[in-house]
C-alpha positions in Angstrom: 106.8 90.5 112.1 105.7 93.9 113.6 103.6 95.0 110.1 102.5 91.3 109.3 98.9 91.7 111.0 98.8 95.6 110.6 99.5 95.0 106.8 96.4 92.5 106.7 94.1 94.6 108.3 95.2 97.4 106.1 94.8 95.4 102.9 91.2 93.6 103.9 90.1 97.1 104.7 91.2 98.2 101.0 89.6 95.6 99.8 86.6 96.1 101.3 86.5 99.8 100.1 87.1 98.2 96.7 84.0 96.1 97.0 82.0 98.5 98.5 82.7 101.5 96.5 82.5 99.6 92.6 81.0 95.7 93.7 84.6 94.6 92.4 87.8 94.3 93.2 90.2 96.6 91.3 94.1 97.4 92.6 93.5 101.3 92.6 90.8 101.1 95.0 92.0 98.8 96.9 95.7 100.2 97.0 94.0 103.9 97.8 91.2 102.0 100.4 94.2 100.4 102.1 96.3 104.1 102.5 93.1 105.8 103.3 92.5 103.6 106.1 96.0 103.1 107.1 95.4 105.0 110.3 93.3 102.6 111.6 96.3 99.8 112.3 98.8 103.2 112.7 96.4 104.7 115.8 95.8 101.0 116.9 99.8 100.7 117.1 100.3 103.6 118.8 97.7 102.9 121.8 99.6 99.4 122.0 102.4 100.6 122.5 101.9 103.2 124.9 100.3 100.3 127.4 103.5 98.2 126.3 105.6 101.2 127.3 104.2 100.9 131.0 104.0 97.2 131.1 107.4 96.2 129.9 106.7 92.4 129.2 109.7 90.0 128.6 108.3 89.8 124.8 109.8 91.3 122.1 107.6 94.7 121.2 107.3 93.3 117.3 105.8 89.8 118.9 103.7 91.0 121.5 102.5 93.7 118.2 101.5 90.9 116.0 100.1 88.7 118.8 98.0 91.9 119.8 96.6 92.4 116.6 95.1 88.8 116.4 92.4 90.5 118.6 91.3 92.1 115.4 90.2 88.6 114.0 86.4 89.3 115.1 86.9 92.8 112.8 88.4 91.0 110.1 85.6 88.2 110.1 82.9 91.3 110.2 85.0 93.2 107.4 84.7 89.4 104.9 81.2 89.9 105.9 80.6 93.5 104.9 83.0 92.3 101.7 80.7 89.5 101.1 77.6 91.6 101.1 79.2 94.1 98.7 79.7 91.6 96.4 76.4 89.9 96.6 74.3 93.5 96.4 74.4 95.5 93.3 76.6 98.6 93.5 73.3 100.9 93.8 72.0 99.3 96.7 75.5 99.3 98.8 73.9 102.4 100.8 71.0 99.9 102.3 74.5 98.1 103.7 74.7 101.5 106.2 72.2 100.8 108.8 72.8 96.8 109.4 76.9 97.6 110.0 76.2 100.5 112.3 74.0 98.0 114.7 76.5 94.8 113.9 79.7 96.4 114.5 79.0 96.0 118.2 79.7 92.2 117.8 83.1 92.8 116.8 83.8 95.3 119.6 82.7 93.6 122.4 84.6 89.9 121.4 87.5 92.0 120.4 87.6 93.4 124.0 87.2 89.8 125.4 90.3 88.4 123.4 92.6 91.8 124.2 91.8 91.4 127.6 93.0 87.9 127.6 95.7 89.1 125.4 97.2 91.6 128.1 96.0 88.6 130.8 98.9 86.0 129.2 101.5 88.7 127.7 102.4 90.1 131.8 100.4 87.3 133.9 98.0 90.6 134.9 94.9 90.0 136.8 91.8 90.6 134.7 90.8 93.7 136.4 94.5 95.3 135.5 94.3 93.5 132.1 90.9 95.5 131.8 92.8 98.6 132.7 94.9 98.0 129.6 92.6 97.2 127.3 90.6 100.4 128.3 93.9 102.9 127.6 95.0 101.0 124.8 91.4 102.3 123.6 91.3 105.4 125.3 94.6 106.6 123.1 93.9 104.7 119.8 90.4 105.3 119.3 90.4 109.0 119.6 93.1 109.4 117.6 91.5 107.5 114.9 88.8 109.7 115.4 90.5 112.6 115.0 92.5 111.7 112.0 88.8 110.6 110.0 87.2 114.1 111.7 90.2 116.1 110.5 90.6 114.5 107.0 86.5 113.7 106.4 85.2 117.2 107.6 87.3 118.9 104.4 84.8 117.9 102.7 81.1 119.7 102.4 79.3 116.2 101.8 80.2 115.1 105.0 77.5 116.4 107.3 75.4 115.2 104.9 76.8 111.8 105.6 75.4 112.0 109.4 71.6 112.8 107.9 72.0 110.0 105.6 73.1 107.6 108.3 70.2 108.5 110.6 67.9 108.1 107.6 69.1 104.7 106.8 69.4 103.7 110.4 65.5 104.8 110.9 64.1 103.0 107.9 66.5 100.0 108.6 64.9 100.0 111.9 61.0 100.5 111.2 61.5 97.7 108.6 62.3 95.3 111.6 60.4 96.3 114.0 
């Protein structure tokens, strides 16, 4: 039960760096996407259960895991999309995909937030300004570790910084084309 929604998350993340990377589907991308971005559920996990630590609801840490992660669902929807695109653009034009995810991905974010605070509202019967509290920490420990992890494991690499020029690039163009 714990690793049911973790696992998903994992493996529509694979897939989507199958997609992304070759415009198909192939197991050895998707198998290596899925391990490469298993820190995402992994940090995720970890900030939940440092606010379930404090809490100490009546439900069972691997049920009140799963039920947590169905806050990802706006992610996941996003991810299909981001899939979908993939598979719809040639392989050559996936870096026009950079600029339009790094605007959109605020969607996601924010209704995540809205369903985790309702989450933390119905798993202790917290008002919304405490479940707030737990939502924030839950990020404030998960998302930096993530960070860290990608930071640590991405900057081993001399094409990264290039990465950030790139993304500013696309972000610009992306930009002056709708505006």
């Amino acid at each position: 039960m714990l690793a049911r929604r973790p696992l998903l998350l994992a493996l529509l993340l694979g897939c989507g760096i199958s997609f992304i990377a070759s415009g198909r589907l192939t197991l050895r991308l998707a198998a290596d996407g899925a391990l490469s971005f298993a820190f995402l559920p992994l940090s995720e996990l970890a900030g939940f259960a440092v606010v379930y630590g404090l809490r100490r609801p009546a439900t069972a840490f691997a049920d009140a895991a799963d039920r947590f992660f169905a806050g990802n669902t706006p992610w996941l929807w996003w991810l299909l999309a981001v899939i979908i695109a993939a598979i719809v653009l040639p392989p050559h034009r996936h870096g026009e995909l950079g600029a339009p995810l790094l605007i959109t991905f605020l969607i996601p974010t924010v209704l995540s937030v809205f369903i985790d605070v309702r989450f933390f509202r119905d798993l202790v019967g917290e008002s919304r300004g405490r479940a707030r509290i737990d939502v924030a920490l839950q990020r404030l420990v998960s998302w930096p570790a993530a960070f860290a992890y990608f930071l640590g494991m991405a900057s081993s690499s001399r094409t990264f910084f290039y990465l950030f020029v790139e993304i500013g690039d696309e972000i610009a163009a992306w930009l002056t084309k709708w505006t």
